[in-house]
N, C-alpha and C positions, 0 to 999 in steps of 0.2 A: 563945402559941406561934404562928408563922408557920405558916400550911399552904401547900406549894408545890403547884402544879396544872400538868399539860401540856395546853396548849389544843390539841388538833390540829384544823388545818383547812385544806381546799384553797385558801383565797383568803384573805388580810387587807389591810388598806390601812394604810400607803401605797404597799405594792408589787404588788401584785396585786389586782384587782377584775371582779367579772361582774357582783356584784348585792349585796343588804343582808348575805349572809353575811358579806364581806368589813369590811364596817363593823361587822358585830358583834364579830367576831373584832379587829377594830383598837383596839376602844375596850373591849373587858371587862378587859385587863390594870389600864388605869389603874381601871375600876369598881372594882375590888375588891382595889387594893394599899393603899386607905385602909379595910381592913377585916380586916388583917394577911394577907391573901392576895397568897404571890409567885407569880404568875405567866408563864411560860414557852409562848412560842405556836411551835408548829412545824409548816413551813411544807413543800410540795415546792418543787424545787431548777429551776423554771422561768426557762426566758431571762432574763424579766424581772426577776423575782426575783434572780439570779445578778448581774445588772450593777447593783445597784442596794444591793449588801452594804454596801457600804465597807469599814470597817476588818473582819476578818472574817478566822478559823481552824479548819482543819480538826482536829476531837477526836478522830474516833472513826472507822473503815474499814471497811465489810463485804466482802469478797474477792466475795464473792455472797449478795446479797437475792434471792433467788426468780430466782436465774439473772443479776443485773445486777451490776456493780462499784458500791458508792456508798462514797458520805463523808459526816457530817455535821458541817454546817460550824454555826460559834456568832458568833454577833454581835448586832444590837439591832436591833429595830421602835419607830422613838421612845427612848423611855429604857426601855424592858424588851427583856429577855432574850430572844431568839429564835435558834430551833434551823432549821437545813435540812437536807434530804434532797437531798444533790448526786449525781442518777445519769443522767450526760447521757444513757444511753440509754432512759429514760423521761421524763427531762420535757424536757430541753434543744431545743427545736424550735421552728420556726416555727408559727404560729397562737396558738390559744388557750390556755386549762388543758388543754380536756375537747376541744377540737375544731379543727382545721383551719382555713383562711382563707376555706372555704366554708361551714364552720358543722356540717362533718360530723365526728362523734365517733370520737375514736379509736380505731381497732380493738382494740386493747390496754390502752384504759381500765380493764378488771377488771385485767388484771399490774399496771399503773401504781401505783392505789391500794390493792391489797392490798401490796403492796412497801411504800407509805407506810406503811399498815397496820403492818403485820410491824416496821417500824423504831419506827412510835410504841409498839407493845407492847413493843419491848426496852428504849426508854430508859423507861416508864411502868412497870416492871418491874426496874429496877439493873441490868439488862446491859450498862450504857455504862458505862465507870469515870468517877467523880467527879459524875455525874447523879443523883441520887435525886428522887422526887416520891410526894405522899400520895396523889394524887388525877388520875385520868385521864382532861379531861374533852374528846371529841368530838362533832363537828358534821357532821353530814346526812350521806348515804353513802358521800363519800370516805373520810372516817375509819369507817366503821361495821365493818370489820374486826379493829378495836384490839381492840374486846371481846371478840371470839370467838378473837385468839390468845391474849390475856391468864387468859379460860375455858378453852382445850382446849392450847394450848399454849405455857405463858409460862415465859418464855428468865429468870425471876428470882422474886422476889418479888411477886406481879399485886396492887396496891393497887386501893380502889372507883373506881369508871369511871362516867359518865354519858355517856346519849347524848342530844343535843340534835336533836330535829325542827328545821330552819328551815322547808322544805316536805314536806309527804307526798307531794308529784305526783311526787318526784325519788328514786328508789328504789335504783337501781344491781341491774340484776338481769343475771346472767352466764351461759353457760351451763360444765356440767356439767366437759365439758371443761377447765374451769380447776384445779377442785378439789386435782388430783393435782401441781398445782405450788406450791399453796398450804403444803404442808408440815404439816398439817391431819390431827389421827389420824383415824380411820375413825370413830369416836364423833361428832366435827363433824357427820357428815354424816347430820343428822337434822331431824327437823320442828322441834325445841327451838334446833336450832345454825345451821346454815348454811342449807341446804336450802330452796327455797322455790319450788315450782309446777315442781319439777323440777331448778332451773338453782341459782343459787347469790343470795341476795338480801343486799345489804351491810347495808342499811340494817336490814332485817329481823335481820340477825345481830345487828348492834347494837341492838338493842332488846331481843333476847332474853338477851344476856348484860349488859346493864346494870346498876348496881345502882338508878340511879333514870335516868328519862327526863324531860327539860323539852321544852317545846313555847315559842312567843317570846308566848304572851299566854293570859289564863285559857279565854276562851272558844275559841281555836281545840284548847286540850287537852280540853275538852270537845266540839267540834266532831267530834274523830278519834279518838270512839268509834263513831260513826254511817257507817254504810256510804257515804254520799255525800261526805265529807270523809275517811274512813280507809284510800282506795285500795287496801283490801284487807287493809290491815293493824289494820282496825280490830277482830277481834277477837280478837288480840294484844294490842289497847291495853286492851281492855276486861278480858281476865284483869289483867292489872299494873296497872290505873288508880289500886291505892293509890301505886303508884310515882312515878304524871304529875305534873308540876309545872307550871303553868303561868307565866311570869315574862316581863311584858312587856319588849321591847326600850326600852334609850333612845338616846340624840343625842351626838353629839358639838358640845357646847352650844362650844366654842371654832370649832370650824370652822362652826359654823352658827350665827352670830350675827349680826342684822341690824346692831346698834350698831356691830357693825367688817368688816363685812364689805368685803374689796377687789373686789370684783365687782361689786357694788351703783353706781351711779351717785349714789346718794344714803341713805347708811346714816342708821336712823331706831330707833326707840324706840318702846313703848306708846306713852308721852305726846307723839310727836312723829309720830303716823302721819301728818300731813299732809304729811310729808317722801315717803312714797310714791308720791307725785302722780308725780314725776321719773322714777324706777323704771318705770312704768305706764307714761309716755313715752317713754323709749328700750327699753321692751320693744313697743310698737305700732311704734316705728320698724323696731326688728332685723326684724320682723315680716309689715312692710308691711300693719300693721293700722292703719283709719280710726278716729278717737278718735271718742268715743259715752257718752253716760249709763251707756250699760248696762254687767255685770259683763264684767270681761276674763277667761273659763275658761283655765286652763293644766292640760295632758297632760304627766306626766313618769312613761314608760311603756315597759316591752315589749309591744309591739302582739300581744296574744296572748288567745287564748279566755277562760283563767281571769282576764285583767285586763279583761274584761269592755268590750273597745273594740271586737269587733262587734254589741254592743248600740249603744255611743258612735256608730260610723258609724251604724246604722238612726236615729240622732235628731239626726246634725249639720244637718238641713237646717233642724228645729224651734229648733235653737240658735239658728242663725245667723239666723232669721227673728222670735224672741224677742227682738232687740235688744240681743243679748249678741256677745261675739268668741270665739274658740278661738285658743289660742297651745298647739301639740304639740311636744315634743318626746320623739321613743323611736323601736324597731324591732323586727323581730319578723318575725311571718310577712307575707310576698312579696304576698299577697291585703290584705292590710289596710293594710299600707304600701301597693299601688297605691289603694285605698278612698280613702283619707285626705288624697294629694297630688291625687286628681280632684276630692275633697271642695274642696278649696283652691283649686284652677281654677272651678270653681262659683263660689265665695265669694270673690272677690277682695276685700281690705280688711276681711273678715269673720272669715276661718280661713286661719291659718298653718301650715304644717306643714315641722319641720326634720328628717329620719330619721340616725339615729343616735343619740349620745350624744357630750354637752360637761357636764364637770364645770360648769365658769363658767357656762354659759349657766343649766343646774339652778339653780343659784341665786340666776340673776336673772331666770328665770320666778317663782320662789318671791318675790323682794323686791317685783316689780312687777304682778303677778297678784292676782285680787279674790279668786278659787275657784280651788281644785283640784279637778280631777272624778279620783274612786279609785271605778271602779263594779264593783269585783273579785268574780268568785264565791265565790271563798275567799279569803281572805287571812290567813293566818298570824300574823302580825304590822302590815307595812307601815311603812315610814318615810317617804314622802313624804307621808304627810298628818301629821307628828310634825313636818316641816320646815316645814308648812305653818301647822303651828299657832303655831310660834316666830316665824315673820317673818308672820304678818297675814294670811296666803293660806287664806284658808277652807275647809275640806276638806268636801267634796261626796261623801260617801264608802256604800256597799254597810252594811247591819248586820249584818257577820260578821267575822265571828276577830279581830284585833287593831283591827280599825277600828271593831267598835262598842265595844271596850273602854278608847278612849281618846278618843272623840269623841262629843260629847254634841247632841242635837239641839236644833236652835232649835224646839222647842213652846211654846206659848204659857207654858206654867208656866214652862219653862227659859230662857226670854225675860226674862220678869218677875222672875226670881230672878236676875236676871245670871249664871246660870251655863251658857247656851248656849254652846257654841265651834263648831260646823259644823251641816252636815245630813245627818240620813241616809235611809236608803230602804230598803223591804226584798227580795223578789224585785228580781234582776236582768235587768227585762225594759225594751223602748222604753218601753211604759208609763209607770212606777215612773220612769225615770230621765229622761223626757219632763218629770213631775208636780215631781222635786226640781229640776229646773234653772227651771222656773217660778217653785217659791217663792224659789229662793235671788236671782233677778231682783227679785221684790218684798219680798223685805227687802235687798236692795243697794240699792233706792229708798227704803228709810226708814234716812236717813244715821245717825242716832243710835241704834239698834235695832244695823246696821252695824258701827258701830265700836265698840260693845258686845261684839259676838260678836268682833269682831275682838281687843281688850283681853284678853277670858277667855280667849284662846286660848294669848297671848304667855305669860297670867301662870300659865298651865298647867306642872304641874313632869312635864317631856318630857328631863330629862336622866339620867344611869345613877344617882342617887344612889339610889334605893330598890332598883332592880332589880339595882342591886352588893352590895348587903347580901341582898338574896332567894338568890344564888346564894353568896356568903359562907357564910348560916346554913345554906344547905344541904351545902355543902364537911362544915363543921364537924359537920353531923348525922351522915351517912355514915362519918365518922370515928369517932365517938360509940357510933355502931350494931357499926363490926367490932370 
């Protein structure tokens, strides 16, 4: 039997993108349609989004979503089915998803995503004609209203629902005020339903009405039970933790592959790593970095507290005097972007720094870079050190949440077993992350040690095939269960 699932999320690729959510939500349809799961991702009905349909028909009309006219329109992401939410007067705008051309959040972000909300519970529920699904599965708290109308007020048939953490830190808390347009019986409005610290918390809703919750790797679902990783919500998590899943993220292994990558100046292989060399040179070029023995570091980052780059500032100067380079790319907060292009003025020929984001360029830091520094205080999951490990670039990474659970330290046992692939470090202090960019300096001098860890990394299996059956057997459980 087929089990069909509605993936709701605010971002997928290849039409919409902020961060890893977007590439999770891109690549789980194919994870798990070779596991007889049909999958259906529905998206809002954003500018970019809208121009980028193609062939593409309006099914289904709401007169009014919580006060707005929409449509949803049906057409494809790749070769699967995807649903939108067309209500020009919540997404159709200039800026972002979630924010303006200055980065400030839209006012009306609670109406926005409860409307989404409100639409994915009526199609995850048979209110749409000719739409039926078993299984209603959302991600982080733009979707996290699904489950609290599908609990207190489903427009159909409410089948099981999960709610997927990507981040804890991103909560979506509203105030009070909104509730009464929410369409929401007075029951919602409790410690168990909505209700959270006063005001209205999505993500919190979703969690409470879920029938199971996944997190993107084992240890960070263990992580957010503990008050310093569960933002408050962790002892919510800790009542349901029979519920928590934890199920790492994987790659989209066709778009990130060094053997074909067109980005690459010189696509290479495990057995052909010497073809990097090239890579490594038109990345010092782009870079206006001086070539050197030492390892080339690459940043591919939001320059922000939890990604642990104003620790990275307090030790650029030790990098750069280590005999190592820095090649950044990312941005973020205004204090840390000015840190890091002064960092670069210091360091001419040393540390490069480009602020922003280039798809192309990500992935020829990653083909031609020695190390990725990922010195995160929490990390969830993480995927650039998962790109890091496929194309050679050694991840230098924090041991928490997904990054110690997919990157293995080079200690001397894991050395000598050949099963090293990166390094790690624990507090994230100058310290700690001073001490890993030293060792990973002297095993980047011992070339066969090197390209050791480099090998175990490529031949590390970083693609969705496990974690597409992880989310499969559990479709099928929950099924099993009502």
């Amino acid at each position: 039997m087929t089990i069909r699932v509605l993936s709701i999320a605010s971002e997928a690729v290849p039409l919409i993108k902020t961060g890893g959510l977007a590439d999770v939500a891109g690549a789980l349809p194919g994870a798990v349609a070779q596991h007889d799961v049909a999958m259906t991702t529905f998206l809002p009905g954003y500018r970019a989004v809208m121009a980028n349909l193609g062939k593409a028909r309006a099914v289904h009309t709401w007169p009014s979503l919580l006060g707005q006219p929409a449509r949803l329109i049906k057409g494809l992401i790749g070769a699967n089915p995807l649903l939108v939410l067309d209500a020009p007067g919540l997404f159709q705008r200039d800026g972002g998803p979630y924010g303006d051309a200055t980065g400030r959040d839209w006012a009306d972000n609670g109406l926005r995503f409860a409307a989404f909300a409100r639409a994915a519970a009526d199609l995850a529920s048979g209110a749409v004609r000719g739409l039926t699904f078993d299984i209603a599965h959302a991600h982080d708290w733009q979707a996290g209203l699904t489950g609290a109308f599908l609990r207190f007020a489903p427009a159909g048939k409410a089948p099981p629902s999960i709610m997927t953490i990507h981040n804890m830190a991103f909560q979506g808390h509203f105030p009070r005020t909104l509730f009464p347009e929410l369409g929401l019986p007075e029951e919602a409005w409790a410690i168990n339903g909505v209700e959270y610290h006063g005001g209205i918390g999505f993500l919190k809703a979703g969690l409470e009405a879920a029938w199971a919750i996944t997190t993107v790797s084992p240890t960070y679902a263990t992580e957010i039970r503990d008050p310093e990783f569960g933002m408050g919500l962790d002892g919510l998590i800790r009542t349901r933790q029979g519920q928590v899943h934890g199920i790492v993220n994987g790659i989209d292994t066709h778009d990130w592959n060094p053997a074909s990558d067109p980005n690459l100046a010189s696509p290479f292989t495990a057995r052909t790593l010497g073809r990097r060399a090239a890579n490594r040179a038109a990345l010092e070029a782009e870079f206006g970095l001086e070539p050197g023995a030492g390892p080339l570091f690459v940043v591919i980052s939001r320059l922000t507290w939890q990604k642990g780059m104003d620790v990275l500032l307090d030790v650029i100067d030790h990098l750069a005097a280590s005999g190592a380079r820095l090649a950044m790319l990312g941005s973020g907060d205004k204090a840390l972007e000015a840190g890091f292009v002064g960092a670069a003025s210091r360091h001419p020929g040393r540390v490069g720094v480009r602020i922003g984001y280039d798809e192309g360029l990500s992935h020829r830091l990653q083909g031609g870079g020695d190390a990725i520094l990922v010195p995160s205080r929490f990390e969830p999951c993480g995927l650039t050190q998962l790109y890091g490990l496929a194309y050679g670039c050694v991840p230098v990474v924090a041991r928490t949440g997904g990054l110690a659970d997919t990157v293995i330290d080079a200690n001397l046992a894991a050395v000598a077993a050949g099963a090293a692939t990166g390094i790690q470090f624990g507090a994230v202090t100058p310290e700690a992350l001073a001490e890993a960019i030293d060792r990973t300096v002297a095993l980047h001098s011992q070339t066969t040690v090197w390209q050791a860890i480099q090998r175990a990394g490529m031949k590390s299996d970083f693609s969705w095939g496990r974690s597409g059956k992880a989310y499969a057997d559990l479709y099928k459980s929950l099924l099993e269960a009502r």
